[in-house]
C-alpha positions as CSV (number, residue, x, y, z in Angstrom):
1,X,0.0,0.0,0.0
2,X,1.1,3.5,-0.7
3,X,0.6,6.6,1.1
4,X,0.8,10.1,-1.3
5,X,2.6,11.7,2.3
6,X,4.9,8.7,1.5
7,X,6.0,9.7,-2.2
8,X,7.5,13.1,-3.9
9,X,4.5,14.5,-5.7
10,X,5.9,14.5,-9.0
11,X,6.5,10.7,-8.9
12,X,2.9,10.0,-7.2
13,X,1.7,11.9,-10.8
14,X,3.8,9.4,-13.1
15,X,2.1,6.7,-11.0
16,X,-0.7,7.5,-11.4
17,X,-0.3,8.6,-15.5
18,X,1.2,5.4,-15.7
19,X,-1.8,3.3,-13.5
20,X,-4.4,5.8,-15.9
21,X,-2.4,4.4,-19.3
22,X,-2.8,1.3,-18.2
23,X,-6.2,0.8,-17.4
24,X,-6.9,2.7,-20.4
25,X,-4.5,0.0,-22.9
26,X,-6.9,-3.1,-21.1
27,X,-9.9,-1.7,-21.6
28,X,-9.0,-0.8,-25.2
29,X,-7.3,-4.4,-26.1
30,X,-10.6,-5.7,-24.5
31,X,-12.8,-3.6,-27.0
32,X,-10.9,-4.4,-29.8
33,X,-10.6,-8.2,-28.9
34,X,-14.3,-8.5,-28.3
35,X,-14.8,-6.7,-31.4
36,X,-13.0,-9.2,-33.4
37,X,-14.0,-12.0,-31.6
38,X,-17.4,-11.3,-32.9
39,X,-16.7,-10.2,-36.1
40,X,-14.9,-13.5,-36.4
41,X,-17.8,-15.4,-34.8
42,X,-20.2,-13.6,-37.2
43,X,-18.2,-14.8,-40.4
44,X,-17.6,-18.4,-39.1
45,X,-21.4,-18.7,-38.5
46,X,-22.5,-17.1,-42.1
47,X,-20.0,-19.6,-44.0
48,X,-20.9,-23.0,-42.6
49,X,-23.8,-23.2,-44.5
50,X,-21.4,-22.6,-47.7
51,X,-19.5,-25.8,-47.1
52,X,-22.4,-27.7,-46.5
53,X,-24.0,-26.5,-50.0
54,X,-22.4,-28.8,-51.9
55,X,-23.2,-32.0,-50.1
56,X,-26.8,-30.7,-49.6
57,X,-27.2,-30.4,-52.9
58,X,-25.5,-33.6,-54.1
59,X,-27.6,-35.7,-51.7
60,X,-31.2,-33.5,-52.9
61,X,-30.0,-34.9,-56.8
62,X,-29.3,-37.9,-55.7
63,X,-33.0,-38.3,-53.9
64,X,-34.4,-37.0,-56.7
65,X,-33.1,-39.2,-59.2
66,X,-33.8,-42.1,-57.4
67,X,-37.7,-41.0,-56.8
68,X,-37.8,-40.2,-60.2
69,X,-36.7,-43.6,-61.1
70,X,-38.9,-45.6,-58.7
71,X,-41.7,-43.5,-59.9
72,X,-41.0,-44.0,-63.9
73,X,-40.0,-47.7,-63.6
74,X,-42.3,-50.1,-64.1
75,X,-44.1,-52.4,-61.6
76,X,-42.7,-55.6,-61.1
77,X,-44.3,-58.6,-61.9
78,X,-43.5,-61.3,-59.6
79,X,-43.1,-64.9,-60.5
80,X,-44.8,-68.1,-59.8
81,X,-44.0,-70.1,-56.5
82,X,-44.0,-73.5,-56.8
83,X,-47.7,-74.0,-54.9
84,X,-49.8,-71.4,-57.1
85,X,-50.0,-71.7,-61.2
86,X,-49.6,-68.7,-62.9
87,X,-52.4,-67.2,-64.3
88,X,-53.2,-66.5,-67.7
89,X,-53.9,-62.8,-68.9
90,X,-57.3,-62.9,-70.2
């Protein structure tokens, strides 16, 4: 602890300049680091969805075409087991 009765005034004003510079530097690295914490926060969140875009979309044409295949094909017939005769179109 420190008494100003203790120190020559002209050193007590360099103290405290010098405590007054420093608060001041932390509370401006902690602006500016919060800052571009959340700058870089904001572009990390708005270019995720860019990498997934690709895979999204390969997997939606990859759907598609095989709905549009199962829906264009046509129906199976099945075959004849052994117990039931197959029947005859008529």
């Amino acid at each position: 602890m420190l008494h100003s009765s203790d120190v020559e005034p002209d050193r007590l004003r360099r103290m405290l300049a010098d405590r007054i510079a420093q608060d001041q530097a932390r509370e401006f690295r902690r602006y500016f680091l919060t800052r571009l914490a959340l700058i870089a926060f904001g572009a990390w969140l708005f270019s995720w969805p860019i990498q997934l875009l690709p895979h999204t979309v390969l997997w939606s044409l990859i759907a598609s075409a095989v709905f549009g295949l199962g829906l264009m094909s046509p129906p199976r017939t099945h075959a004849a087991s052994r117990d039931t005769t197959p029947k005859r179109p008529r």
